[in-house]
VOGU-3710 file (C-alpha; in Angstrom, 3 decimals, decimal comma):
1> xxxxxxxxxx> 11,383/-5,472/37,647  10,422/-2,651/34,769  6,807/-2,392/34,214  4,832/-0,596/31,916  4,048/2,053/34,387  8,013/2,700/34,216  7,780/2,688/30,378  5,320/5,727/30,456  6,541/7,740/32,973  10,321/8,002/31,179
11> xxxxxxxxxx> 8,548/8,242/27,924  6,223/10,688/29,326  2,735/9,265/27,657  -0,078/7,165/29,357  0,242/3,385/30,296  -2,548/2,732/27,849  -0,451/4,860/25,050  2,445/1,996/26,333  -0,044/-0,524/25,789  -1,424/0,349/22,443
21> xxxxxxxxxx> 2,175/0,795/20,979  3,512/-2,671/21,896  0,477/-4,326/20,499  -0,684/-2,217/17,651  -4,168/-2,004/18,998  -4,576/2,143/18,165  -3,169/4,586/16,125  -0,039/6,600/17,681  1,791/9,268/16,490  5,214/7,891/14,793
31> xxxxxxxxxx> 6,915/10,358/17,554  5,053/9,010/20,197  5,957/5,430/18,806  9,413/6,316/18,584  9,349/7,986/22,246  7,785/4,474/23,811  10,773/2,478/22,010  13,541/4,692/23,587  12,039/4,279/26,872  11,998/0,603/26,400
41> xxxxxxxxxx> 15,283/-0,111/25,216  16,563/2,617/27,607  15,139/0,861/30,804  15,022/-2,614/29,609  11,853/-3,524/29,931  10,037/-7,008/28,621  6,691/-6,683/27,623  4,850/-10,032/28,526  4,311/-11,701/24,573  8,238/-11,193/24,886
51> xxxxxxxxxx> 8,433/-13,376/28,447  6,936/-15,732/27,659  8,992/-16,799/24,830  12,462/-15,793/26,541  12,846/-19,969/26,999  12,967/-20,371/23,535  15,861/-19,139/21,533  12,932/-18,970/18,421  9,310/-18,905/18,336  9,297/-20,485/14,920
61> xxxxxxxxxx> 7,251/-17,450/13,591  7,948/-15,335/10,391  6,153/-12,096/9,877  4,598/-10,776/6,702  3,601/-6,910/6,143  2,340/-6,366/2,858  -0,517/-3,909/1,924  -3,283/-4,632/-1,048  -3,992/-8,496/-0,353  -7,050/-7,826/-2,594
71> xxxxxxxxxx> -4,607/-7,949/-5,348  -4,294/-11,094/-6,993  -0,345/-11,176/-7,182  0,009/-9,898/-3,374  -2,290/-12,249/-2,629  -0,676/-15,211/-4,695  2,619/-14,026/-3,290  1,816/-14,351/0,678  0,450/-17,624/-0,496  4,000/-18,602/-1,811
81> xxxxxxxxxx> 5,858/-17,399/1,358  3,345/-19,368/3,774  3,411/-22,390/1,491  7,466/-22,065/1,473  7,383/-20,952/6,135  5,725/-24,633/6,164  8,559/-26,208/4,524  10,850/-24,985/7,184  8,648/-25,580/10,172  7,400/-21,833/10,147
91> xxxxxxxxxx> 4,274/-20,546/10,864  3,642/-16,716/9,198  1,780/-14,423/10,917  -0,175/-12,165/8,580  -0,837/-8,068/8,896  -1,919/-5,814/6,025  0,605/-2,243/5,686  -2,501/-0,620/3,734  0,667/1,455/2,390  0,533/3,610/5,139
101> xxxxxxxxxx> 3,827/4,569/6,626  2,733/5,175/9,831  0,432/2,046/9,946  3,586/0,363/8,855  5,891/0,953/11,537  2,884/0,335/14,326  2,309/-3,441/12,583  6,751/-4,162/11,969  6,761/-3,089/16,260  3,574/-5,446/16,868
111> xxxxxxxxxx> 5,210/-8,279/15,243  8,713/-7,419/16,801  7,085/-7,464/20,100  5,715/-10,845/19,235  9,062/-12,421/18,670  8,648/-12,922/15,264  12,202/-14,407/14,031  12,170/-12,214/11,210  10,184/-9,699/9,183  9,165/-10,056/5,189
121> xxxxxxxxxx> 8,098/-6,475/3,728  6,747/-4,984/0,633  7,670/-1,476/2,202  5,447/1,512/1,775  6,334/4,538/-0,273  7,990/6,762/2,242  8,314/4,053/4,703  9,574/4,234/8,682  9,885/1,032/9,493  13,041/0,263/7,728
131> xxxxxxxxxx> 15,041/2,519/10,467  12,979/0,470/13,165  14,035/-2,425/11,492  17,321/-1,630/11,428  18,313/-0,257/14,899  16,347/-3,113/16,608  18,579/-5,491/14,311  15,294/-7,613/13,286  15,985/-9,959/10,180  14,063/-8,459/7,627
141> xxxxxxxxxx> 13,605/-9,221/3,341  12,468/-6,416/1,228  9,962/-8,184/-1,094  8,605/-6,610/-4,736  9,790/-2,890/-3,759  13,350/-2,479/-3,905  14,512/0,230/-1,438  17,274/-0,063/0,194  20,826/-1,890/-0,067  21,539/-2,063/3,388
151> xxxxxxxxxx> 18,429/-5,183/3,721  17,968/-8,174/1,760  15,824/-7,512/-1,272  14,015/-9,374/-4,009  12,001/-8,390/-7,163  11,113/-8,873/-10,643  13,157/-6,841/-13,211  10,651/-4,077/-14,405  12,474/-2,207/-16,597  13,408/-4,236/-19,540
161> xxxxxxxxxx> 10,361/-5,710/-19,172  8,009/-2,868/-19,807  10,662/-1,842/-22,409  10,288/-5,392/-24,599  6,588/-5,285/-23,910  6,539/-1,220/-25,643  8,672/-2,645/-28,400  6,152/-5,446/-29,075  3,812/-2,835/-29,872  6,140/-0,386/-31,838
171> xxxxxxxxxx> 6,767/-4,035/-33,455  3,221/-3,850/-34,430  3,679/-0,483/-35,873  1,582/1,513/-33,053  3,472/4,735/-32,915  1,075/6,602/-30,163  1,372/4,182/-27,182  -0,511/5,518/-23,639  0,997/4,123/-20,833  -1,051/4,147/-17,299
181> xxxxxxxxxx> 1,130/4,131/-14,541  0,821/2,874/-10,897  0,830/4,973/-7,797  3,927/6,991/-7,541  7,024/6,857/-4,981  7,363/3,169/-5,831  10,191/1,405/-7,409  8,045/-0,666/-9,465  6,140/2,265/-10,957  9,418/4,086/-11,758
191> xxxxxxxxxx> 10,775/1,205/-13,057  8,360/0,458/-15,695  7,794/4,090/-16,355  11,713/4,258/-17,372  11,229/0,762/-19,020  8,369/2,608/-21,261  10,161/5,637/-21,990  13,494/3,856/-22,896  11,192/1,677/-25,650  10,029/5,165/-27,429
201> xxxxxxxxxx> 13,787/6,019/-27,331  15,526/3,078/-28,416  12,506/3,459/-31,623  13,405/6,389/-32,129  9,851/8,044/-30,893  9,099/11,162/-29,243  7,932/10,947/-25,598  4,850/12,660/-24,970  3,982/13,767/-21,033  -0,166/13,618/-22,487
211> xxxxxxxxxx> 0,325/9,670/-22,849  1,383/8,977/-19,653  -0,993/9,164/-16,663  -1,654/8,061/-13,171  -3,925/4,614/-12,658  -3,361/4,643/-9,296  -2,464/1,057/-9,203  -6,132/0,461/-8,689  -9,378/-0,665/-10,836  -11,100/2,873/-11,013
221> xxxxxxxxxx> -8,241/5,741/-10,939  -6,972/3,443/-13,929  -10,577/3,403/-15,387  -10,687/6,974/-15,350  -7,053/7,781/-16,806  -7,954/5,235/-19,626  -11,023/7,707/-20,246  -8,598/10,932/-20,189  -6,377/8,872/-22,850  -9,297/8,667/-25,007
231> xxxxxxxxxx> -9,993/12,100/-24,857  -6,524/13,387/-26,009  -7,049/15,413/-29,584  -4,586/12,881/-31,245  -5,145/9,521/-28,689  -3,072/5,930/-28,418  -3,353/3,273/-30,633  -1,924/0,966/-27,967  -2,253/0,543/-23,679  -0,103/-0,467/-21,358
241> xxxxxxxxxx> -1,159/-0,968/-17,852  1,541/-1,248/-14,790  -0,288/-3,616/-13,056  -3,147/-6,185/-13,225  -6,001/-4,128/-11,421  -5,370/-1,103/-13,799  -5,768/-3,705/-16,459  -8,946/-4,519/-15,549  -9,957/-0,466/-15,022  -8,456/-0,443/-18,548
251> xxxxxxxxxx> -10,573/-2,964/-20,179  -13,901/-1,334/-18,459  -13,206/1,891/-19,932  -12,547/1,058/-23,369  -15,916/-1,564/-23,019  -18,002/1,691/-22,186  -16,267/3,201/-24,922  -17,200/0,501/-27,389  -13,769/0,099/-28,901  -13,014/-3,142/-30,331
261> xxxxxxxxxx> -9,620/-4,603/-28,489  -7,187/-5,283/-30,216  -8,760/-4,171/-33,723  -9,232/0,033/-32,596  -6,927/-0,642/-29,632  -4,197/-2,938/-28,212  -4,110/-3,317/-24,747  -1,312/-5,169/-22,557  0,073/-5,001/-19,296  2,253/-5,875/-16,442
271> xxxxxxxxxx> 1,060/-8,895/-13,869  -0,573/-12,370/-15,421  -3,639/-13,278/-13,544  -5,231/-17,315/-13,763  -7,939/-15,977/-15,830  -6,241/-13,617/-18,549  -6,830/-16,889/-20,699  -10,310/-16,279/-20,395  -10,947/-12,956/-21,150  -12,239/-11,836/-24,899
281> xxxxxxxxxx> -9,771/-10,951/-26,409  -7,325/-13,053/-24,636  -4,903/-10,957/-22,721  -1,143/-10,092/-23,453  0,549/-9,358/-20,011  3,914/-9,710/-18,363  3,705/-12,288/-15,923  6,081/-12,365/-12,838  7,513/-15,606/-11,334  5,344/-15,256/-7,858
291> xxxxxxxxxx> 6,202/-18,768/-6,681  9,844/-18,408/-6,916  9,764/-14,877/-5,771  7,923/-16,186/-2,484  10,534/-18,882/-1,905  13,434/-17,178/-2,197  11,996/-14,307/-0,166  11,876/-16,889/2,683  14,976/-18,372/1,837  16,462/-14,885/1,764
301> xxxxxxxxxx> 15,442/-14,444/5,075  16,084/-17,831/6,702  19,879/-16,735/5,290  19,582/-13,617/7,154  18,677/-15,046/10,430  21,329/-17,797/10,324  24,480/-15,389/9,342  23,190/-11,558/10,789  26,329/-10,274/9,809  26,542/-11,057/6,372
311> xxxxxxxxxx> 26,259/-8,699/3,157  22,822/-7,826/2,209  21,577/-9,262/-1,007  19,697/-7,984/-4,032  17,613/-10,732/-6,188  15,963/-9,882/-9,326  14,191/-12,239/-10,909  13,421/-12,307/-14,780  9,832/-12,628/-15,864  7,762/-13,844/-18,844
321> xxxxxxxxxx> 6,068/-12,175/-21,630  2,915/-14,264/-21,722  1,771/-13,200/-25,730  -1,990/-13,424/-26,675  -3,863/-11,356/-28,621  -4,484/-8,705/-27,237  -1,822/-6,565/-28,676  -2,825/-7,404/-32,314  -0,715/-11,193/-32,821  -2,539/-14,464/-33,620
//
């Protein structure tokens, strides 16, 4: 029988190195990762999480790897996919990318390793465990980051979005419109960024590089782009966030500021939250269908692991502009 000494000696690292790549347990080098799956395939070898399900053609498991949980639409979203697992008689098993490539591809091998029946992933910007995924032949769903046409994939439509949300404000006869993107490398972040320059085009507007910064899809970078918008000689009349934690960075800055939203500046963004009701003013944002998009992620992937051989898919789903006031109506 292959053991894990076997493993490490073709794959020429330690038994613990073995180890700690089959159960995610330390960081490894993606080589070294890659080295320790050649060496298993090549000699065979089972590791024991693996054995002891070999009885059972499924172990009823689906795995989720999606970064940010602190972020209220991740957050809502693994709720949706565990809350739609149940339905089927699946239990998800939970790990946290921290959109780090190479943390990535050692939490996708963990879960393979534990016989997950298939993988759900909001993949990282240059991500390498979407060629793991694919030479081990796992059934995976590409969830909120649309990557790649050779998996399953399903997201919101971002681009006409952000573009109908930029003519709202044009609408309301803003004509300097700052825009604070999220982190770059991400198809969500292009996407909007493309929906917000096609708005200034189709109005006929000049794009200007000064009104468009980097919020780092997080409370304080966007806190502290919102700040460098202020500063411009000639500044925005009119936000837009890309997501809802830059919203909130948003909001703090122009607080400090002491600007008066909307009546010295309109401020909307992408991702509803339960409380944007709440807030003073009451907040315009685009608001993505997070239960559906949880469903048919699972449903996506259920597909998947019934009919391997079919043609990948690629969902979009349409969401709503959610119109308050603070972009200037009511």
């Amino acid at each position: 029988m292959v053991t894990m000494d076997d493993v490490a000696s073709r794959a020429g690292v330690s038994t613990s190195t073995v180890s700690h790549v089959l159960n995610g347990t330390r960081k490894v080098s993606p080589a070294t990762v890659l080295a320790v799956q050649q060496a298993i395939q090549a000699l065979g070898y089972i590791p024991n999480t693996l054995a002891r399900s070999l009885a059972r053609s499924s172990t009823s498991t689906i795995g989720v790897a999606i970064s940010a949980l602190s972020n209220h639409y991740f957050s809502e979203t693994v709720h949706a996919i565990e809350t739609e697992c149940a339905k089927h008689g699946f239990m998800m098993l939970f790990v946290d990318t921290h959109d780090d490539p190479e943390q990535e591809l050692r939490v996708i091998t963990a879960l393979h390793h534990r016989r997950v029946d298939g993988i759900v992933l909001a993949p990282s910007n240059g991500s390498m465990a979407l060629e793991y995924l694919r030479a081990n032949r796992i059934p995976a769903v590409l969830v909120d980051r649309m990557m790649s046409g050779q998996f399953d994939q399903i997201g919101v439509e971002n681009t006409q979005a952000t573009q109908g949300l930029i003519a709202h404000l044009i609408e309301h006869g803003h004509r300097r419109i700052g825009f604070i993107a999220g982190r770059p490398g991400f198809s969500t972040t292009e996407e909007r960024v493309e929906g917000y320059k096609a708005a200034l085009q189709a109005a006929g507007l000049p794009f200007d590089p000064q009104l468009l910064v980097n919020g780092g899809s997080n409370t304080e970078p966007a806190r502290l782009a919102t700040v460098q918008l202020l500063a411009l000689d000639s500044p925005p009349t009119a936000i837009m966030t890309g997501n809802n934690l830059m919203t909130l960075g948003a909001m703090h800055a122009l607080r400090d500021a002491g600007l008066d939203v909307p009546a010295q500046m309109a401020l909307v963004g992408f991702d509803d939250f339960d409380w944007a009701d709440f807030f003073v003013p009451r907040l315009t944002l685009i608001a993505q269908p997070v239960q559906a998009l949880g469903m048919r992620a699972v449903n996506l992937l259920l597909q998947r692991m019934a009919t391997p051989g079919a043609p990948a898919q690629s969902v979009r789903l349409t969401p709503s502009l959610q119109v308050r006031n603070s972009c200037g109506c009511h």
